[in-house]
DRENTORKOL-3810 file (N, C-alpha, C; in nm, 4 decimals):
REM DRENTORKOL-3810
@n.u->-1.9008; n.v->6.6368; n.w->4.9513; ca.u->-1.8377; ca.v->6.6942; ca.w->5.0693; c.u->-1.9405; c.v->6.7560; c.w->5.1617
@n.u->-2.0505; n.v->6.7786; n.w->5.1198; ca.u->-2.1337; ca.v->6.7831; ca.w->5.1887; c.u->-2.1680; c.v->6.7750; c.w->5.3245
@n.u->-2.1545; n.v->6.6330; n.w->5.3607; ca.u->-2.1770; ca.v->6.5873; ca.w->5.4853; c.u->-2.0968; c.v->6.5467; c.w->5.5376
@n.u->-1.9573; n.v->6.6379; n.w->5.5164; ca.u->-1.9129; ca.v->6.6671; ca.w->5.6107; c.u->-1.8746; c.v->6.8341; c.w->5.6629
@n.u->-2.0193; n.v->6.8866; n.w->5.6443; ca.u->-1.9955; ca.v->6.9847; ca.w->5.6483; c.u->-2.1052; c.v->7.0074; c.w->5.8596
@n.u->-2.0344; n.v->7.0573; n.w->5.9248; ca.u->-2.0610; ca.v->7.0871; ca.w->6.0636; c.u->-2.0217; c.v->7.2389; c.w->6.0927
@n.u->-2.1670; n.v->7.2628; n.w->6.1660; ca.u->-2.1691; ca.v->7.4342; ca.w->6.2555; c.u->-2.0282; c.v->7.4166; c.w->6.3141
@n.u->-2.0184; n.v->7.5731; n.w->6.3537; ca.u->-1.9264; ca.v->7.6010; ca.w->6.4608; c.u->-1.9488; c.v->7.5667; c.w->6.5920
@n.u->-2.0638; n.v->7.5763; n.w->6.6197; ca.u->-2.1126; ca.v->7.5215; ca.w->6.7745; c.u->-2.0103; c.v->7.3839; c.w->6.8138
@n.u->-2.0305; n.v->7.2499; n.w->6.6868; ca.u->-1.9659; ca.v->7.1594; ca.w->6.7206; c.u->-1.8288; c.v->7.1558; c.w->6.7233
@n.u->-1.7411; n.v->7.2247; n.w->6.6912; ca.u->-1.5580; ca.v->7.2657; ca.w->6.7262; c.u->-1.5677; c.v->7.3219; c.w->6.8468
@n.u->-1.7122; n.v->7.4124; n.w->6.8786; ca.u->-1.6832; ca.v->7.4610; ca.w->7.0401; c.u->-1.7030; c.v->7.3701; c.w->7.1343
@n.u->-1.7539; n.v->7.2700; n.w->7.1068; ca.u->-1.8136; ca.v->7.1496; ca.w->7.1916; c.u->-1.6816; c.v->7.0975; c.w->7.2167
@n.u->-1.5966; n.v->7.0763; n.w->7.0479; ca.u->-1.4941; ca.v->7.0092; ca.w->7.0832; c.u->-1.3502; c.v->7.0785; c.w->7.1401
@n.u->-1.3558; n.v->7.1905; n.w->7.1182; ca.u->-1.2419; ca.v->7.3031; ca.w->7.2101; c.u->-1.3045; c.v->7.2500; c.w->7.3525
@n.u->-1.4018; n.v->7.2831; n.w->7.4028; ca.u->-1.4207; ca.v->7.1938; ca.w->7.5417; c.u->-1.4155; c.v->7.0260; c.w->7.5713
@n.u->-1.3923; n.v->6.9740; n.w->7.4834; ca.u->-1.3340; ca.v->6.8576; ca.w->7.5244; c.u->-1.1917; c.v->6.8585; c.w->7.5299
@n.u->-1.1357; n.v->6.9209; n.w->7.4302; ca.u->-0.9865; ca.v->6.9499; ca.w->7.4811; c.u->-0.9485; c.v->7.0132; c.w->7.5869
@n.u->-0.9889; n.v->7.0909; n.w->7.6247; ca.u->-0.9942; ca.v->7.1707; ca.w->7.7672; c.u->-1.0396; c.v->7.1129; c.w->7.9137
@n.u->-1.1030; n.v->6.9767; n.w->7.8930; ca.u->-1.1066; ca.v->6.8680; ca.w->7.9717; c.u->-1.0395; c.v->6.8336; c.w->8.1130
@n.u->-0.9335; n.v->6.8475; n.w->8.0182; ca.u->-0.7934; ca.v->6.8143; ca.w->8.1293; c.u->-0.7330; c.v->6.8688; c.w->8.1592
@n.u->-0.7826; n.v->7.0318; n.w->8.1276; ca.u->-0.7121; ca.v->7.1412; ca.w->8.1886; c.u->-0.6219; c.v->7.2284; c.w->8.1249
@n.u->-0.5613; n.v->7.1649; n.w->7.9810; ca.u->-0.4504; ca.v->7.2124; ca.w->7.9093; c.u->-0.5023; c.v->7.2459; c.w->7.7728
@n.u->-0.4457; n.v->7.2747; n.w->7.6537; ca.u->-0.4874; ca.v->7.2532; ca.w->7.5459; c.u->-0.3578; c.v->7.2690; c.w->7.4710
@n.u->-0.2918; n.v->7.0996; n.w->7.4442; ca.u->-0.1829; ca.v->7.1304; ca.w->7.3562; c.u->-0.1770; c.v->7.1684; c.w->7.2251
@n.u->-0.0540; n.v->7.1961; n.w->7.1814; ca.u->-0.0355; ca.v->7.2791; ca.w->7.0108; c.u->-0.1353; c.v->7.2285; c.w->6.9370
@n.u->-0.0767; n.v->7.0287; n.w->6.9276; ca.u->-0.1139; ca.v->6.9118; ca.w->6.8578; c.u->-0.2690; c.v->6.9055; c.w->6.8385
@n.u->-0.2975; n.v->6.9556; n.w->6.9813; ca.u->-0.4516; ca.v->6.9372; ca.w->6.9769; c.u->-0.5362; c.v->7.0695; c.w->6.9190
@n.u->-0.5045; n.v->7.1990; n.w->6.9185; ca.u->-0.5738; ca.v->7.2983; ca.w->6.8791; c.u->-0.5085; c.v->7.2948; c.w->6.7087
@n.u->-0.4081; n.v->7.2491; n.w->6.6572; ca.u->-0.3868; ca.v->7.2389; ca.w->6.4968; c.u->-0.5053; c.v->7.1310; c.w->6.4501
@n.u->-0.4624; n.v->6.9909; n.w->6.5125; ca.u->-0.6454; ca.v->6.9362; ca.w->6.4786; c.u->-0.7332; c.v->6.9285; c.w->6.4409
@n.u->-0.7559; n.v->7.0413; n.w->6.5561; ca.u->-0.9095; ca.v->7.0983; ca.w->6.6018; c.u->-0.9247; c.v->7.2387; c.w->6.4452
@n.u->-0.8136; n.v->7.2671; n.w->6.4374; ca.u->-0.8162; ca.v->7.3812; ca.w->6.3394; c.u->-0.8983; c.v->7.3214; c.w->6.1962
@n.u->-0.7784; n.v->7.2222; n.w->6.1762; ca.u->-0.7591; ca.v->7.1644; ca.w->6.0537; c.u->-0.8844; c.v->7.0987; c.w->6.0316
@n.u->-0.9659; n.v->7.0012; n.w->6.0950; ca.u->-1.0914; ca.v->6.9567; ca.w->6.1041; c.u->-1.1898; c.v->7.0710; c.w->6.0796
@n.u->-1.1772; n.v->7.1618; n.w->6.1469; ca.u->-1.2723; ca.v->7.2988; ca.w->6.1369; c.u->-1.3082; c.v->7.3176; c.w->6.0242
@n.u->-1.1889; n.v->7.3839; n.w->5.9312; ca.u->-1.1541; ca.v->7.3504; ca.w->5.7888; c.u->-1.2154; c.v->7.2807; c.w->5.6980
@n.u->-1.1411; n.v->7.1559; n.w->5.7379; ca.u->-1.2127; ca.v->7.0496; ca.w->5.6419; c.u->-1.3246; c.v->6.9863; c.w->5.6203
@n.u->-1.4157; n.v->7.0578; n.w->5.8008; ca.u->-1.6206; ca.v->7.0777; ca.w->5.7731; c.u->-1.6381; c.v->7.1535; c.w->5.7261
@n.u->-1.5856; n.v->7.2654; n.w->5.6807; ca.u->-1.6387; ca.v->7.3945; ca.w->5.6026; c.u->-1.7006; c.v->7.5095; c.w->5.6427
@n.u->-1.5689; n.v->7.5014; n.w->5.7710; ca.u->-1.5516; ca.v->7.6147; ca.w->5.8481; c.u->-1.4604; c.v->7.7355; c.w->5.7746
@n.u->-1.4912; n.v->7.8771; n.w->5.8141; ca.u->-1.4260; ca.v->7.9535; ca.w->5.7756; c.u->-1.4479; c.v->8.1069; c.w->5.8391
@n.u->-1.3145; n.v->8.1516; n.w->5.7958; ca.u->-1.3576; ca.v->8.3164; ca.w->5.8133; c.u->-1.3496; c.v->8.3064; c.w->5.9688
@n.u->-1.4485; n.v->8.4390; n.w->6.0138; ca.u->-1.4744; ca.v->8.4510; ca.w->6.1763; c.u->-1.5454; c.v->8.3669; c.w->6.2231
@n.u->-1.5675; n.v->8.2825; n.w->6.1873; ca.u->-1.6149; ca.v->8.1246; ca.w->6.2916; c.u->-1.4654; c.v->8.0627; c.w->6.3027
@n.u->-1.3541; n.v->8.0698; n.w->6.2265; ca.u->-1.2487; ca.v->7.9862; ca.w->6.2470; c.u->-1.1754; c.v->8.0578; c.w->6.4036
@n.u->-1.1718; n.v->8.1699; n.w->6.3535; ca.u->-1.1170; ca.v->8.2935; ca.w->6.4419; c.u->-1.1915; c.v->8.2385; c.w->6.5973
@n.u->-1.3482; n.v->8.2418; n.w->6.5823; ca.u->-1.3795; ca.v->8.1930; ca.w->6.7374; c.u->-1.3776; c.v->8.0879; c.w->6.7687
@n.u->-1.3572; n.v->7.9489; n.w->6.6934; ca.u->-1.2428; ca.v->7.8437; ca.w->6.7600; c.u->-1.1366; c.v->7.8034; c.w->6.8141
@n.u->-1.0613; n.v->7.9372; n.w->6.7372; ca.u->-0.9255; ca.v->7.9595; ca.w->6.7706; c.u->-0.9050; c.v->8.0320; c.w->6.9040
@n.u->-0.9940; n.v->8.0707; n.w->6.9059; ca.u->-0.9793; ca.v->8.1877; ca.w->7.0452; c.u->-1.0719; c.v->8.1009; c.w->7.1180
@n.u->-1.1843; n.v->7.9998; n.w->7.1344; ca.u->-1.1780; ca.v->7.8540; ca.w->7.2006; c.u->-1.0577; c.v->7.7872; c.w->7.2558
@n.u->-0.9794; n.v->7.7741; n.w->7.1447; ca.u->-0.8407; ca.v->7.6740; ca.w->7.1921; c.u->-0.7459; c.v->7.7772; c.w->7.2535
@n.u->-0.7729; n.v->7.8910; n.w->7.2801; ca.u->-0.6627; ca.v->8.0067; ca.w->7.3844; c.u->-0.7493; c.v->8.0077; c.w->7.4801
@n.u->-0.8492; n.v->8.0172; n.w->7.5038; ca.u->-0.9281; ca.v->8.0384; ca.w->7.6440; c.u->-1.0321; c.v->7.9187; c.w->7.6810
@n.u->-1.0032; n.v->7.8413; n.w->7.7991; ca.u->-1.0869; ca.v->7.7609; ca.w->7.9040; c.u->-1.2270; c.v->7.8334; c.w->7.8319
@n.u->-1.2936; n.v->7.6679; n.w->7.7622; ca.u->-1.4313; ca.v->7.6830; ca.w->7.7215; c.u->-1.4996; c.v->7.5411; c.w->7.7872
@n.u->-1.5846; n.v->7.5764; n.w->7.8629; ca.u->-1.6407; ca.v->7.5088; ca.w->7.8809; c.u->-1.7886; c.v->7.4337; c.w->7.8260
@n.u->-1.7825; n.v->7.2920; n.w->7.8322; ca.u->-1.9088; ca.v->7.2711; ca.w->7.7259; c.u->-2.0617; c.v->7.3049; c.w->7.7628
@n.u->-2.1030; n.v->7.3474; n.w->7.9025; ca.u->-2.2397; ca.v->7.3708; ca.w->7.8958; c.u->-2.2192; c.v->7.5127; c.w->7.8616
@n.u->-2.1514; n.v->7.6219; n.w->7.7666; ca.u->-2.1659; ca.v->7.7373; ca.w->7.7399; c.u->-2.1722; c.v->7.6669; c.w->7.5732
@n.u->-2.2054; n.v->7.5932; n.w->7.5372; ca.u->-2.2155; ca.v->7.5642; ca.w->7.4250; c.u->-2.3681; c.v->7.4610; c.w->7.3884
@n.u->-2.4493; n.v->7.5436; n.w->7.2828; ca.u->-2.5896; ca.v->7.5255; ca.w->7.2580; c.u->-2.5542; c.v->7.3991; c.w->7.1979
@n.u->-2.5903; n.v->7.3065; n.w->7.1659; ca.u->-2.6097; ca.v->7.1820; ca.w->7.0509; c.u->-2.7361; c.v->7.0978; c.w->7.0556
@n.u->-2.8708; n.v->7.1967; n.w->7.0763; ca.u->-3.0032; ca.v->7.1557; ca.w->7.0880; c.u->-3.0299; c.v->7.1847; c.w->6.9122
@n.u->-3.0714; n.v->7.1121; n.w->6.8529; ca.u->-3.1206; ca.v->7.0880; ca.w->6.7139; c.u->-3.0578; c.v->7.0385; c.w->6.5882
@n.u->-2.9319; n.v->7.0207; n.w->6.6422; ca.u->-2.8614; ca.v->6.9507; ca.w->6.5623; c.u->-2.8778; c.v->6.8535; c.w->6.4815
@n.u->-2.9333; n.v->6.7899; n.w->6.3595; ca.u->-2.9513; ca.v->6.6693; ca.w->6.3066; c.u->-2.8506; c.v->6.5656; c.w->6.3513
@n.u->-2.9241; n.v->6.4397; n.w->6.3395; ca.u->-2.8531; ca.v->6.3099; ca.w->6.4025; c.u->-2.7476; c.v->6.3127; c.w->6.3393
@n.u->-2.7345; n.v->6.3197; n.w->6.2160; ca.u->-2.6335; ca.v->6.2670; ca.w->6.1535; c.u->-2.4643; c.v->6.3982; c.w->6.2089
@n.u->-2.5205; n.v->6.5290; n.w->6.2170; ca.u->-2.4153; ca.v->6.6230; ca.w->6.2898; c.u->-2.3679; c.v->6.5852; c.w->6.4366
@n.u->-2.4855; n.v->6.5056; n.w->6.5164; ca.u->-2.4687; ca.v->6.5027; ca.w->6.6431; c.u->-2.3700; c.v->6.3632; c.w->6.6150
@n.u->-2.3888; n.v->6.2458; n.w->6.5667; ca.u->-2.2891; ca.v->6.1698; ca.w->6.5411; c.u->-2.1473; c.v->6.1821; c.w->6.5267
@n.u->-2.1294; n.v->6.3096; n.w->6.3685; ca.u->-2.0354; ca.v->6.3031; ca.w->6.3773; c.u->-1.9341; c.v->6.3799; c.w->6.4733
@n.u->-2.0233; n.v->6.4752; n.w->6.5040; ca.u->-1.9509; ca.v->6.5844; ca.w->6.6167; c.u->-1.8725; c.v->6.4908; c.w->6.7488
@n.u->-2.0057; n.v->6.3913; n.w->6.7547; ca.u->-1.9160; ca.v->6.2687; ca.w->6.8583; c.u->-1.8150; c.v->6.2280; c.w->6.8597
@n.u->-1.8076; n.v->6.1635; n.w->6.6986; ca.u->-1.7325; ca.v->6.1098; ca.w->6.6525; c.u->-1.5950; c.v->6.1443; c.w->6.6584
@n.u->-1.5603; n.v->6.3067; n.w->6.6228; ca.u->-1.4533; ca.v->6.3776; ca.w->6.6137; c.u->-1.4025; c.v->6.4400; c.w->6.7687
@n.u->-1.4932; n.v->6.4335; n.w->6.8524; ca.u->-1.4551; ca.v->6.4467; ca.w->6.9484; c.u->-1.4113; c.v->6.3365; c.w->7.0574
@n.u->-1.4284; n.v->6.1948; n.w->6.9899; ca.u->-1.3789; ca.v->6.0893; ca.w->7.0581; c.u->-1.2393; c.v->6.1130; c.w->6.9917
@n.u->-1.2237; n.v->6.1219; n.w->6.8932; ca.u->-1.1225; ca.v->6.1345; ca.w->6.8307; c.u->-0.9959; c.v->6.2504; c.w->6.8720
@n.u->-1.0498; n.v->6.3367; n.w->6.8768; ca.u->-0.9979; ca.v->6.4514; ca.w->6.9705; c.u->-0.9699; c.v->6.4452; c.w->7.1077
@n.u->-1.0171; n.v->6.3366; n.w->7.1910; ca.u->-0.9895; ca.v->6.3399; ca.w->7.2793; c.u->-0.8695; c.v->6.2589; c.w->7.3325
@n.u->-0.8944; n.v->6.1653; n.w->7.2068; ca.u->-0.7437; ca.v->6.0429; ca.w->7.2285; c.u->-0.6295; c.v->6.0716; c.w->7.1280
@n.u->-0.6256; n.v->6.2655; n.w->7.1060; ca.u->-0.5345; ca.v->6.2733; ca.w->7.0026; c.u->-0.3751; c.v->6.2750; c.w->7.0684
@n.u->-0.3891; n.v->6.3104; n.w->7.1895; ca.u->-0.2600; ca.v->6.3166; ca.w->7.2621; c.u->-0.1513; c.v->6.1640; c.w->7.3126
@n.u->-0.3144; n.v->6.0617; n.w->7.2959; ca.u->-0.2352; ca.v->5.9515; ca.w->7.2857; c.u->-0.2991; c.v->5.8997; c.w->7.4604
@n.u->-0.3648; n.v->5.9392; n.w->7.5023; ca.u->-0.4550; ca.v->5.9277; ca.w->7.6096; c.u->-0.5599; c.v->5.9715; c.w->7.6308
@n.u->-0.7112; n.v->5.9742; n.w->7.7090; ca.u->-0.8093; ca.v->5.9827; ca.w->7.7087; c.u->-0.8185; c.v->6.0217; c.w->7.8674
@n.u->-0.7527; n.v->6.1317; n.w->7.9136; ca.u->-0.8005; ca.v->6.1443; ca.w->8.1057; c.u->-0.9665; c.v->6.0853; c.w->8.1215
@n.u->-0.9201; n.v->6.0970; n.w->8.2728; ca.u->-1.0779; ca.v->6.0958; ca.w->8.3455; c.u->-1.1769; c.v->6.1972; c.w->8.2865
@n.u->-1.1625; n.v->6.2838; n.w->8.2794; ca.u->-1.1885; ca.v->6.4404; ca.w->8.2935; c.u->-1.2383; c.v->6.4418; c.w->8.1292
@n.u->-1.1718; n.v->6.4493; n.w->8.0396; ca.u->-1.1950; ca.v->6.3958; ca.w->7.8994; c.u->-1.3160; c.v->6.3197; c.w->7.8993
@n.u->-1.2962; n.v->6.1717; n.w->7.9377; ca.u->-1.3681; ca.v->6.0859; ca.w->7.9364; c.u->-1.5149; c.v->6.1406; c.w->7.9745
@n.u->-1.5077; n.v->6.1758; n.w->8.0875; ca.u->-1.6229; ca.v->6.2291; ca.w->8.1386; c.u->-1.7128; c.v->6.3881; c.w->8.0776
@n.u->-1.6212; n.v->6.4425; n.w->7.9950; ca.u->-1.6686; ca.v->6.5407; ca.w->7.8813; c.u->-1.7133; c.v->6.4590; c.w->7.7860
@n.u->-1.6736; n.v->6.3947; n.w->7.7278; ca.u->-1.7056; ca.v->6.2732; ca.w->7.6192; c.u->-1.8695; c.v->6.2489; c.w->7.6850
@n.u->-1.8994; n.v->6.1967; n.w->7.7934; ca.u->-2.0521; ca.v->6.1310; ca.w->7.8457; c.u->-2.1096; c.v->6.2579; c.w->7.8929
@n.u->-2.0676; n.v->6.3389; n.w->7.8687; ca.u->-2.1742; ca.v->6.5129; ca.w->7.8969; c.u->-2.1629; c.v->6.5624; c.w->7.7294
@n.u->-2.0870; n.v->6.5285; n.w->7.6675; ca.u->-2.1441; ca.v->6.5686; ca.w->7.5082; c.u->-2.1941; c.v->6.4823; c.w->7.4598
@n.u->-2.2165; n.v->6.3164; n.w->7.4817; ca.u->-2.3170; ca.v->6.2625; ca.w->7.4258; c.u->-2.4304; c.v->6.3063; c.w->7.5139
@n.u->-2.4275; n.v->6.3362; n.w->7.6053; ca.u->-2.6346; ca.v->6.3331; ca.w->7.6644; c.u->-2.6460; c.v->6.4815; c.w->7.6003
@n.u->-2.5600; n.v->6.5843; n.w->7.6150; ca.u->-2.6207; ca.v->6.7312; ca.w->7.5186; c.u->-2.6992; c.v->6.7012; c.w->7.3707
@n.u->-2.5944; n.v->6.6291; n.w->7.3417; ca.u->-2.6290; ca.v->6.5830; ca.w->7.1997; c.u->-2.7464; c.v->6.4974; c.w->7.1836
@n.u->-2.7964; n.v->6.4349; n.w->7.3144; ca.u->-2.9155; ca.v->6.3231; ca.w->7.2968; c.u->-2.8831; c.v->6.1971; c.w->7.2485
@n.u->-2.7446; n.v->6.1461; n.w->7.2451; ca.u->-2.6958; ca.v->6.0304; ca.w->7.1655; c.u->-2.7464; c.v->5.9314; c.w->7.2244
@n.u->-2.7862; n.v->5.7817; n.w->7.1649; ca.u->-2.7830; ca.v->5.6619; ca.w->7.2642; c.u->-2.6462; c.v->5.5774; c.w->7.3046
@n.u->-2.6647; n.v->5.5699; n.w->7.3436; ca.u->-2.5182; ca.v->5.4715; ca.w->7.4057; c.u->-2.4682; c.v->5.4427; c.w->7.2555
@n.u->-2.5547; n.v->5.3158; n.w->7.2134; ca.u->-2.4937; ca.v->5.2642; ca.w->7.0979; c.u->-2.4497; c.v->5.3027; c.w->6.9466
@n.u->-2.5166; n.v->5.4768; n.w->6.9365; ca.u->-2.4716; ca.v->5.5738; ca.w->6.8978; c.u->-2.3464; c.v->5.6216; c.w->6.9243
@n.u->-2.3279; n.v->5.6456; n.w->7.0559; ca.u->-2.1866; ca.v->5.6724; ca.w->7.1257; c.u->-2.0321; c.v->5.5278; c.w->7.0707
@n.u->-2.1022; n.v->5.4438; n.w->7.0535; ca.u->-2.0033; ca.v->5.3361; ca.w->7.0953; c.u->-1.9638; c.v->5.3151; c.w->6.9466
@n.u->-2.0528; n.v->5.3288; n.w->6.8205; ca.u->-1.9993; ca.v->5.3078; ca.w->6.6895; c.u->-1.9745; c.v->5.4376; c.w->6.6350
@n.u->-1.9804; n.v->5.5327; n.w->6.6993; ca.u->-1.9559; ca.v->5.6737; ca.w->6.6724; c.u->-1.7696; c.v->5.7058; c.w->6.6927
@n.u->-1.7516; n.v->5.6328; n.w->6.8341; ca.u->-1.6154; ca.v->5.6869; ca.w->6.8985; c.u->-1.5087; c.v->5.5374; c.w->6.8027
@n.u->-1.6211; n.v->5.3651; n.w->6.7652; ca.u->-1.5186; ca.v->5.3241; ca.w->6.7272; c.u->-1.4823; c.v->5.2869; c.w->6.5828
@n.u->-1.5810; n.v->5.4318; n.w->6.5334; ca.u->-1.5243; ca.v->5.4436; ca.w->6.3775; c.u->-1.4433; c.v->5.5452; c.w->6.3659
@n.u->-1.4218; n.v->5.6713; n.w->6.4580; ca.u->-1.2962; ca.v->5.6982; ca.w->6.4419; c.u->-1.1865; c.v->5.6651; c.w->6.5116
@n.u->-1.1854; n.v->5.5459; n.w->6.5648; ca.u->-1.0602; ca.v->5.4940; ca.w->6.6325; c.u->-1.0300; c.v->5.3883; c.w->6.5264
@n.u->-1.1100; n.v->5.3850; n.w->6.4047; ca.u->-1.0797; ca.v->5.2860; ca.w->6.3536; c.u->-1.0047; c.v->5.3524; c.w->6.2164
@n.u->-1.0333; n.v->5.4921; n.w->6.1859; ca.u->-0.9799; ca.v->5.5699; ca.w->6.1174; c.u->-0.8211; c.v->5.6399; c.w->6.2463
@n.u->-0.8169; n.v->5.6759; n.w->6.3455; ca.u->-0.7080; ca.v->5.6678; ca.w->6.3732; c.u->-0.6072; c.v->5.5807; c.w->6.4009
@n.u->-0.6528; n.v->5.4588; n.w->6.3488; ca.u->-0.5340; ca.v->5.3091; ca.w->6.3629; c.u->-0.4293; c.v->5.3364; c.w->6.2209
@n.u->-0.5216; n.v->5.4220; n.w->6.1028; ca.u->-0.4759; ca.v->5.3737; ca.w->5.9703; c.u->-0.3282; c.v->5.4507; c.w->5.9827
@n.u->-0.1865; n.v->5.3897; n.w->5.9061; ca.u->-0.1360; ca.v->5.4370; ca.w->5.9038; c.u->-0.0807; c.v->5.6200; c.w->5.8908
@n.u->-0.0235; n.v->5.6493; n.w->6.0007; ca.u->0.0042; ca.v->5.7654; ca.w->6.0371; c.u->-0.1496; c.v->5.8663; c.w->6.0939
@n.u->-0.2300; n.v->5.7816; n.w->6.1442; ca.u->-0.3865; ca.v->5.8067; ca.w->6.1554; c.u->-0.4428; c.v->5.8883; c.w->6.2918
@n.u->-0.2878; n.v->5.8865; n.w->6.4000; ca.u->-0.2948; ca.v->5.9321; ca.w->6.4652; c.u->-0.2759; c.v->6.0855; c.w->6.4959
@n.u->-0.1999; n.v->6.1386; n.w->6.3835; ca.u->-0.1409; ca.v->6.2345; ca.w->6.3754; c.u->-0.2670; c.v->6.3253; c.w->6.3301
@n.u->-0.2795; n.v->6.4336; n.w->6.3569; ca.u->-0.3924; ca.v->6.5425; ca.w->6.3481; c.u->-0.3510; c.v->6.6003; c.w->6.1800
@n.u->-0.2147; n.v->6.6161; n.w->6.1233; ca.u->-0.2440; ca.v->6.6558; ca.w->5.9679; c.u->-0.2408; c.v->6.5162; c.w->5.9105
@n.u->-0.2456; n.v->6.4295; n.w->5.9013; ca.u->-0.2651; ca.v->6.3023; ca.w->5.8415; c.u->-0.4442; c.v->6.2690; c.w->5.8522
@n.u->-0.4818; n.v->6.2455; n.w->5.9514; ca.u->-0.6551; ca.v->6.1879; ca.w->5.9688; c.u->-0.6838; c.v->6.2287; c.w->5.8315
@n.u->-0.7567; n.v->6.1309; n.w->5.8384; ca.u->-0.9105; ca.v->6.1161; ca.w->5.7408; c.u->-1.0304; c.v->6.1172; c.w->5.7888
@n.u->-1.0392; n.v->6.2481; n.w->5.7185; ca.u->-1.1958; ca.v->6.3039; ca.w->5.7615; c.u->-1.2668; c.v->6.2066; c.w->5.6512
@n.u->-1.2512; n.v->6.2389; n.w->5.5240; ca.u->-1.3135; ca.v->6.1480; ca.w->5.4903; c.u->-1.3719; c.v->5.9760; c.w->5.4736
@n.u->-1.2568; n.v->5.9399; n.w->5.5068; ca.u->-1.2694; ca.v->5.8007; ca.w->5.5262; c.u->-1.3562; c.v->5.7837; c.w->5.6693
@n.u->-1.3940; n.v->5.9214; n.w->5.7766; ca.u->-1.4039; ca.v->5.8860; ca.w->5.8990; c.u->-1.5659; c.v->5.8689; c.w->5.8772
@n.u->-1.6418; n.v->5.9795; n.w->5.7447; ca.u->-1.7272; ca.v->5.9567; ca.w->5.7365; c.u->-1.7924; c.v->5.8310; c.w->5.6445
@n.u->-1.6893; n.v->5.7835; n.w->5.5424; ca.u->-1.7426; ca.v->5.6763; ca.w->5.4751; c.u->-1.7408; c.v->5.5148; c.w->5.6077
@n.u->-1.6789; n.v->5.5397; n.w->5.7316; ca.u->-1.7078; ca.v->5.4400; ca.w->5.7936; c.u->-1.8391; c.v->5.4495; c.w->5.9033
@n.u->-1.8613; n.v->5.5974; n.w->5.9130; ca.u->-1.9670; ca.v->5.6082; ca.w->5.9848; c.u->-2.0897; c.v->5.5543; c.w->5.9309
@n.u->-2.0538; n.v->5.6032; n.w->5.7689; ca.u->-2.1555; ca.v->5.5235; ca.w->5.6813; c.u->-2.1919; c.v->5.3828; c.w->5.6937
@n.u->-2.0646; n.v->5.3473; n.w->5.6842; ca.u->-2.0611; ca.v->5.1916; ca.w->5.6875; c.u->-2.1378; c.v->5.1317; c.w->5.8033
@n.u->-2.0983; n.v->5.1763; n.w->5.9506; ca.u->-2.1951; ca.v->5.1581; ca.w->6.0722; c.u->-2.3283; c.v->5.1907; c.w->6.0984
@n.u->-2.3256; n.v->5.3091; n.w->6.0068; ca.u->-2.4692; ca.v->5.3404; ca.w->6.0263; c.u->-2.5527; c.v->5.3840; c.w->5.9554
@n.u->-2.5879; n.v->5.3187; n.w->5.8668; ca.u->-2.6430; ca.v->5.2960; ca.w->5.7232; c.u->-2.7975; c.v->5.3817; c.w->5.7734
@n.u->-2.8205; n.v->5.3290; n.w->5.8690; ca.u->-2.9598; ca.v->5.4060; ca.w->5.9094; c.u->-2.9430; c.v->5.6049; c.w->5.9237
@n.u->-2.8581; n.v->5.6464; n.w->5.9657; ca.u->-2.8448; ca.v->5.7721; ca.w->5.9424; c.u->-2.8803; c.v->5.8194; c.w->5.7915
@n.u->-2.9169; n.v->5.9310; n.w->5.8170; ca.u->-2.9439; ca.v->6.0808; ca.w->5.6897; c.u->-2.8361; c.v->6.1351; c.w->5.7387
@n.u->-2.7994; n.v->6.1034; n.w->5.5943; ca.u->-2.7010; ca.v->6.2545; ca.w->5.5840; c.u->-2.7379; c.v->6.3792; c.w->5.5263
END
């Protein structure tokens, strides 16, 4: 379980991708919770995610300079995922999505097997739903794509 273990920095990255479009629904801050969680988040780091998903955060108030590749991946990853949890992807989203890959330093093609291994984990039955996902399966496919990563 290890590796899937991610800072708090990256839930704040992703509270500002939810905040994207201006709103931040229930669906999307339970999620965002539950993922928190299940990187091995806790305590008063959960508390300042949570209070992320109540207050407009924006992502350049959020550091993600040193991050190992393999965090900056998946942080991508979950935030492509997060962003199409409502069942759409705005402009505005979208365009948070291509300002957290260049924070992160991602390459494109980083970006592109990053966002479509968890779209490939949100196809699986009931995969869309934020208490259903598989975190884990999201990382055994990242694996699968990207064998070249350290975890």
């Amino acid at each position: 379980m290890a590796d899937l273990t991610l800072p708090t920095r990256s839930f704040l990255a992703l509270a500002a991708i939810g905040w994207a479009d201006g709103s931040m629904r229930r669906i999307e801050a339970a999620g965002l919770v539950r993922a928190a969680k299940e990187c091995g988040i806790a305590g008063a780091d959960v508390t300042e995610i949570e209070r992320a998903l109540t207050q407009h955060l924006g992502l350049e108030s959020v550091d993600l300079a040193g991050m190992p590749k393999w965090q900056q991946v998946l942080t991508y990853a979950l935030a492509s995922w997060f962003a199409w949890l409502d069942g759409v992807a705005s402009t505005d989203e979208q365009e948070a999505l291509a300002k957290l890959g260049d924070a992160l330093g991602l390459e494109e093609p980083l970006r592109v097997r990053a966002a479509a291994a968890a779209g490939d984990i949100a196809c699986l039955p009931e995969g869309g739903r934020p208490d259903r996902y598989d975190f884990i399966k999201l990382i055994a496919r990242l694996r699968e794509r990207l064998p070249q990563l350290k975890v």
